[in-house]
Biopython code that builds the backbone (N, CA, C, O; Angstrom):
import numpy as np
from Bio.PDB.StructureBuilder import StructureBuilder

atoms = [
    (1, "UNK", "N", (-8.098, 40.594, -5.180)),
    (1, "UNK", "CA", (-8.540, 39.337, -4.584)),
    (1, "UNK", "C", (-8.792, 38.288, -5.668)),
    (1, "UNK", "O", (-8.570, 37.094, -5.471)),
    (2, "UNK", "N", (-9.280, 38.796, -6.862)),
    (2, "UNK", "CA", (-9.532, 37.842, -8.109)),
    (2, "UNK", "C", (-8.541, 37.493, -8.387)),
    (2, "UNK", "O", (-8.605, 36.298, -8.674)),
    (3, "UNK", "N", (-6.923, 38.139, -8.537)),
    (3, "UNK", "CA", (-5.913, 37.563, -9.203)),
    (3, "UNK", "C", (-5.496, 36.443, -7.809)),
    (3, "UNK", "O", (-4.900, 35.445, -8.214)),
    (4, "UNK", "N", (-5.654, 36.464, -6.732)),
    (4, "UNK", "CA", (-4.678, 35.521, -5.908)),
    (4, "UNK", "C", (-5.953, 34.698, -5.687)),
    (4, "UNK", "O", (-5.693, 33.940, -4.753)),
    (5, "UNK", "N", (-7.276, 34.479, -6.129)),
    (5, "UNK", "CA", (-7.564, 33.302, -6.574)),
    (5, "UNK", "C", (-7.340, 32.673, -7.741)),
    (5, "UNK", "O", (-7.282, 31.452, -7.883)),
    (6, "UNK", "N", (-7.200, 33.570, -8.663)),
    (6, "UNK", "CA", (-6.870, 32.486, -10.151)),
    (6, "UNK", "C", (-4.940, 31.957, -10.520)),
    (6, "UNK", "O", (-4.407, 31.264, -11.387)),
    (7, "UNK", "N", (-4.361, 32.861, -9.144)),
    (7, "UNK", "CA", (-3.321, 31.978, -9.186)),
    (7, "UNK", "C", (-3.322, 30.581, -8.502)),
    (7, "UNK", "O", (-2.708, 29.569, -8.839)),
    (8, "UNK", "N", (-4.268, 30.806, -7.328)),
    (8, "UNK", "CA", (-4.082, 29.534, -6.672)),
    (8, "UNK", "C", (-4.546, 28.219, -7.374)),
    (8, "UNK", "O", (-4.237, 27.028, -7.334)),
    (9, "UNK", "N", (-5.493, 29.060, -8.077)),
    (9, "UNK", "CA", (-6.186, 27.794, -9.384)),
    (9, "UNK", "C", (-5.414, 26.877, -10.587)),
    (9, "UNK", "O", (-5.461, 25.777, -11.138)),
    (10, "UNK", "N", (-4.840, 27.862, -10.580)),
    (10, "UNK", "CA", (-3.554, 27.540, -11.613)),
    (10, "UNK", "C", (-2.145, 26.759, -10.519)),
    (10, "UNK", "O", (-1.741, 25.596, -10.499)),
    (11, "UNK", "N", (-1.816, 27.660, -9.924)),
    (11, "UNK", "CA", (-1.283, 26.610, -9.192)),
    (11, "UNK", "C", (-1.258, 25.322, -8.576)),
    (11, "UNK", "O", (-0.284, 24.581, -8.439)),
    (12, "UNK", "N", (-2.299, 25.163, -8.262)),
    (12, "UNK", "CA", (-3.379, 23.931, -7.771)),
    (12, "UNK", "C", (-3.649, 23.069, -9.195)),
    (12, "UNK", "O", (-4.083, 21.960, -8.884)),
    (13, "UNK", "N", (-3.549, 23.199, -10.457)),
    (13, "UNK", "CA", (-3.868, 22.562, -11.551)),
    (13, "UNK", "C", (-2.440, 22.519, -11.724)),
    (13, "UNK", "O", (-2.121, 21.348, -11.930)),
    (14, "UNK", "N", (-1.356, 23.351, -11.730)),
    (14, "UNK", "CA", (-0.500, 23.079, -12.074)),
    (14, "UNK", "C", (0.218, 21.778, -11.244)),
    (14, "UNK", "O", (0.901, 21.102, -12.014)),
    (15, "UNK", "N", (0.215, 21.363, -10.079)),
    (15, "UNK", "CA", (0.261, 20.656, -9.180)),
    (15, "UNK", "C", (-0.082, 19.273, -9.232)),
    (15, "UNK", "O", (0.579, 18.291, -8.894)),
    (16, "UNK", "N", (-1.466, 19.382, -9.812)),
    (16, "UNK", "CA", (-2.164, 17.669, -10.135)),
    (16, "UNK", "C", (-1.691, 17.490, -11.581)),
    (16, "UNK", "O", (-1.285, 16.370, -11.892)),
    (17, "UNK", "N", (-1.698, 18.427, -12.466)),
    (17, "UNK", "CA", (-0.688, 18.433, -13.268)),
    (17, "UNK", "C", (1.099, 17.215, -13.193)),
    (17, "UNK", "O", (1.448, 16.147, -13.696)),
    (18, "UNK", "N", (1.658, 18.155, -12.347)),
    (18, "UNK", "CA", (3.022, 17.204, -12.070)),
    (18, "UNK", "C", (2.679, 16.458, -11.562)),
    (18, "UNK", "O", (2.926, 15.346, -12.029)),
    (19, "UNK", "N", (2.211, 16.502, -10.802)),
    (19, "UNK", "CA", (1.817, 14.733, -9.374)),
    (19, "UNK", "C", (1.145, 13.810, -10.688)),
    (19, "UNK", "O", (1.819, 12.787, -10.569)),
    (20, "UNK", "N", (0.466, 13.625, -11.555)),
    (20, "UNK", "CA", (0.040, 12.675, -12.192)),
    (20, "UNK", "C", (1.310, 12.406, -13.324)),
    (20, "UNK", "O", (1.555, 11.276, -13.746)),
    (21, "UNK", "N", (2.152, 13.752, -13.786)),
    (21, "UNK", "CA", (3.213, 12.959, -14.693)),
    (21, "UNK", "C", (4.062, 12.191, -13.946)),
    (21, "UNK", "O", (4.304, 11.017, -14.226)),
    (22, "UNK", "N", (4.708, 12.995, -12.664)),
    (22, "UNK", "CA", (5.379, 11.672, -11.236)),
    (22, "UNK", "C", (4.623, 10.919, -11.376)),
    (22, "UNK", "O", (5.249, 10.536, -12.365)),
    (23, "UNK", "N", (3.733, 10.209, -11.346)),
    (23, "UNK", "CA", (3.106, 8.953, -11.598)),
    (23, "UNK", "C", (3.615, 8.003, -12.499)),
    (23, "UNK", "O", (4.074, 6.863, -12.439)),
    (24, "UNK", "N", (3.345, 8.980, -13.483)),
    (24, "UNK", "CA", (3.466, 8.094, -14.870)),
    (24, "UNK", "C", (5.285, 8.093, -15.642)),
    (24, "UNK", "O", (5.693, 7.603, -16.695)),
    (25, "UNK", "N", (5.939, 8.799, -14.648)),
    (25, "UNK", "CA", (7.366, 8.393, -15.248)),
    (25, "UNK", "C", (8.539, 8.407, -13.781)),
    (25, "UNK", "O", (9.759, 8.540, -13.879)),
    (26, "UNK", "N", (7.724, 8.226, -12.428)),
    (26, "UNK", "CA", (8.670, 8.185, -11.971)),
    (26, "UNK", "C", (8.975, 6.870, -11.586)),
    (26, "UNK", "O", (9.664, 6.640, -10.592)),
    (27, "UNK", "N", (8.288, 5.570, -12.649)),
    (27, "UNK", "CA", (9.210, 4.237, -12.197)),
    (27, "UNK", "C", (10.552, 4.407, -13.508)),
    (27, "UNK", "O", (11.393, 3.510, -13.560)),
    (28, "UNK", "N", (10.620, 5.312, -14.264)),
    (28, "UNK", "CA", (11.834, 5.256, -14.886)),
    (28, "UNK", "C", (12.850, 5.672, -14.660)),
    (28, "UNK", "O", (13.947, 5.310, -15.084)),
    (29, "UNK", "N", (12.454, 6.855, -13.642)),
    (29, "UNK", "CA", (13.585, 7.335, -12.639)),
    (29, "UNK", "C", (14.017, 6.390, -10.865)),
    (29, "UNK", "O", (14.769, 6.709, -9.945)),
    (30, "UNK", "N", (12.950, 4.981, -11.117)),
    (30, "UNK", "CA", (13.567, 4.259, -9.678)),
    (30, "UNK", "C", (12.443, 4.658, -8.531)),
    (30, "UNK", "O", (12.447, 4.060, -7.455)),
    (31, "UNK", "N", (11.708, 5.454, -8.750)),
    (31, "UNK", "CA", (10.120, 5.054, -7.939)),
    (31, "UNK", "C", (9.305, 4.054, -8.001)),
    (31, "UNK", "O", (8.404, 4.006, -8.838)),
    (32, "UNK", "N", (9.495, 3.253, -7.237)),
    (32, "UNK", "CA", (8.152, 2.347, -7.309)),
    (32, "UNK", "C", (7.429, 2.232, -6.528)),
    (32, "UNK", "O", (7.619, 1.847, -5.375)),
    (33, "UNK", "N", (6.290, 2.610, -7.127)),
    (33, "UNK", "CA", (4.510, 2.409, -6.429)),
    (33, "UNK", "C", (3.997, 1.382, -5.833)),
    (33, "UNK", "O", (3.273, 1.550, -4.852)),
    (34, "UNK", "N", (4.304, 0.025, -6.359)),
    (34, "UNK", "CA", (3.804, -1.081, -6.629)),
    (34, "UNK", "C", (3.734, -1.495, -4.578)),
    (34, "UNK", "O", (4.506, -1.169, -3.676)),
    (35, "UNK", "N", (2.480, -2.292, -4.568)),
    (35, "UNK", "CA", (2.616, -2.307, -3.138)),
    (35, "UNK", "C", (3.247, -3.783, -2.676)),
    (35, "UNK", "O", (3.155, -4.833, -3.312)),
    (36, "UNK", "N", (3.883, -3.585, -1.455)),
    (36, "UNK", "CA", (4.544, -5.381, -1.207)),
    (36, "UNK", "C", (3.880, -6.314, -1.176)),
    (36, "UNK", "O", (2.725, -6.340, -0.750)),
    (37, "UNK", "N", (4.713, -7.552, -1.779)),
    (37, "UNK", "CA", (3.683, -8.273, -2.076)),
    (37, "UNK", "C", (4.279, -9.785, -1.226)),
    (37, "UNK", "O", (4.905, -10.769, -1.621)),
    (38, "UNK", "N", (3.718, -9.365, 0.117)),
    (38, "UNK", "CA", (4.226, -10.475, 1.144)),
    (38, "UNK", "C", (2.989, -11.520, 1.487)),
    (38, "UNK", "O", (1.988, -10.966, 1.941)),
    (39, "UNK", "N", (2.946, -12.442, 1.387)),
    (39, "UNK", "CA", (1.622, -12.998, 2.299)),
    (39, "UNK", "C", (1.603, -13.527, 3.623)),
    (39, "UNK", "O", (2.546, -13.970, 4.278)),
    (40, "UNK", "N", (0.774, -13.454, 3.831)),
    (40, "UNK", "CA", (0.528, -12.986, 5.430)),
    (40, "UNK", "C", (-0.503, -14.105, 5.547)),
    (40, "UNK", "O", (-1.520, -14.250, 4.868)),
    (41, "UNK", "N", (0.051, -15.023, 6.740)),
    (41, "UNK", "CA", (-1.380, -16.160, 7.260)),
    (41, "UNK", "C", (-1.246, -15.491, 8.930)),
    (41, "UNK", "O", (-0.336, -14.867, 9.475)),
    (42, "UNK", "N", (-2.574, -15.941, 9.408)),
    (42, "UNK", "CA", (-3.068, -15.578, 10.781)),
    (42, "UNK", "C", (-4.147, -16.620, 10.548)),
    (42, "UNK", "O", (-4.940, -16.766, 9.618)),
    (43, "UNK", "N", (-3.853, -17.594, 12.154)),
    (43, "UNK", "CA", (-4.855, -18.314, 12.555)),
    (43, "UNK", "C", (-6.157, -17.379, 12.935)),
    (43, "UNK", "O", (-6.104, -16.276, 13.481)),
    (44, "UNK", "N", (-7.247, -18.031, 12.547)),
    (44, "UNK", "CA", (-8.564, -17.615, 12.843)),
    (44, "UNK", "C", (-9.206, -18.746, 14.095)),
    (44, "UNK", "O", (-9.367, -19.962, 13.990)),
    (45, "UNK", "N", (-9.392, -18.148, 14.875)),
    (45, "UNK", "CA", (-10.618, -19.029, 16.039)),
    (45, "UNK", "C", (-12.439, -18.484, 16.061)),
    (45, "UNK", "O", (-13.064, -17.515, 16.493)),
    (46, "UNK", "N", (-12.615, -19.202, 15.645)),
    (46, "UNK", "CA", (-14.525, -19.557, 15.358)),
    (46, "UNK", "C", (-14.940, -19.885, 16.785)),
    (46, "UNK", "O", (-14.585, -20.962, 17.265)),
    (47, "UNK", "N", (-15.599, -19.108, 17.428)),
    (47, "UNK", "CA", (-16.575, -19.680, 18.653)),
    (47, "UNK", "C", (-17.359, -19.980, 18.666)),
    (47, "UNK", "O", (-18.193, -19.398, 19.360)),
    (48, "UNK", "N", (-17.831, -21.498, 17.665)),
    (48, "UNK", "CA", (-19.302, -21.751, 17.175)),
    (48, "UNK", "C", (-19.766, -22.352, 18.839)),
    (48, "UNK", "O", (-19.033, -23.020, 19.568)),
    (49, "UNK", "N", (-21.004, -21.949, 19.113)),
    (49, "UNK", "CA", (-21.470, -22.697, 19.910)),
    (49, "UNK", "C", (-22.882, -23.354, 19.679)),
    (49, "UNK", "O", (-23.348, -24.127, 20.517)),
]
sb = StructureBuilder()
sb.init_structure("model")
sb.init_model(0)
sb.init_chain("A")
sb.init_seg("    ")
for serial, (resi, resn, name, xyz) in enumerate(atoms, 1):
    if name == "N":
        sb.init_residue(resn, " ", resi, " ")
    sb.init_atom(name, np.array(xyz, "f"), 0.0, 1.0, " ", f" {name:<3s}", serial, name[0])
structure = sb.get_structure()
């Protein structure tokens, strides 16, 4: 039972491991993160009374 937790540990580190280097090199492979950058208006109505 100890070894198929300290694999999952390792696996699980190994994991955030890759997911943070995909981060950091997959805009050189044509991923981009970056979020759209559209602007957006919407009338607002105030019901001051």
């Amino acid at each position: 039972m100890g070894r198929l937790i300290k694999f999952l540990i390792y696996l699980i580190c190994l994991g955030f491991i890759g997911l943070v280097a995909y981060a950091y090199v997959g805009p050189f492979f044509g991923a981009d993160f970056s979020a759209p950058q559209n602007e957006i208006r919407e009338p607002v109505i105030l019901n001051v009374d």
